[in-house]
C-alpha positions, 0 to 999 in steps of 0.5 A, a space after each residue: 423248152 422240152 427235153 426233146 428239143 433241147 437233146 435234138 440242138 444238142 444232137 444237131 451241134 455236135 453233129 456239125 462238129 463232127 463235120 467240121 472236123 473233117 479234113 476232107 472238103 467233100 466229106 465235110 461239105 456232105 455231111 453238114 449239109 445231110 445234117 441240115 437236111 435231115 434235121 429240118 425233115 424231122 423237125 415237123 414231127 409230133 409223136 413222141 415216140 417217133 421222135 425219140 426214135 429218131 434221137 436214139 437214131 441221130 446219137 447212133 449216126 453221131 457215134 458212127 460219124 466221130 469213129 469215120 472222122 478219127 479213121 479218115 483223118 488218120 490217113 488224110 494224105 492233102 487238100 484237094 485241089 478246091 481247098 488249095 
C-alpha cells in the first residue's frame, strides 16, 4: 500500500473515533456519516498533490473534531429521547 492510503485508513479510523465518542445521538450519527460521505468523495482522486491536500485538510477537521467532542461532552446534560 502507498503512503497516501495508508495516512487516509489512518485518517478515516480516527475520524470515526472521534465520532463514536460523541454522547450525543445526533452529533454522532452526523458526523460518521459526513465522514463516510467525504471519504468515499475523494476516494476516486488521482493527483498527488490534491490528494495531500486533502489529507492536510482531513487532520486539520480530525483536530477540530476531538476539541468539540471534549467541549460538548463536558456539558452533556442527557439522552435523548432516541437513545432512551
Amino acid at each position: 500500500m502507498s503512503t497516501h492510503k495508508i495516512q487516509v485508513l489512518q485518517l478515516f479510523k480516527e475520524t470515526l473515533r472521534a465520532g463514536f465518542g460523541f454522547k450525543d445521538y445526533n452529533f454522532r450519527n452526523y458526523i460518521v456519516r459526513r465522514a463516510k460521505e467525504d471519504f468515499r468523495k475523494y476516494s476516486a482522486l488521482t493527483d498527488q498533490n490534491e490528494i495531500a491536500k486533502q489529507i492536510q485538510f482531513a487532520k486539520e477537521q480530525l483536530e477540530l473534531l476531538q476539541r468539540q467532542k471534549i467541549i460538548q461532552n463536558l456539558y452533556y446534560q442527557q439522552k435523548s429521547i432516541i437513545e432512551k
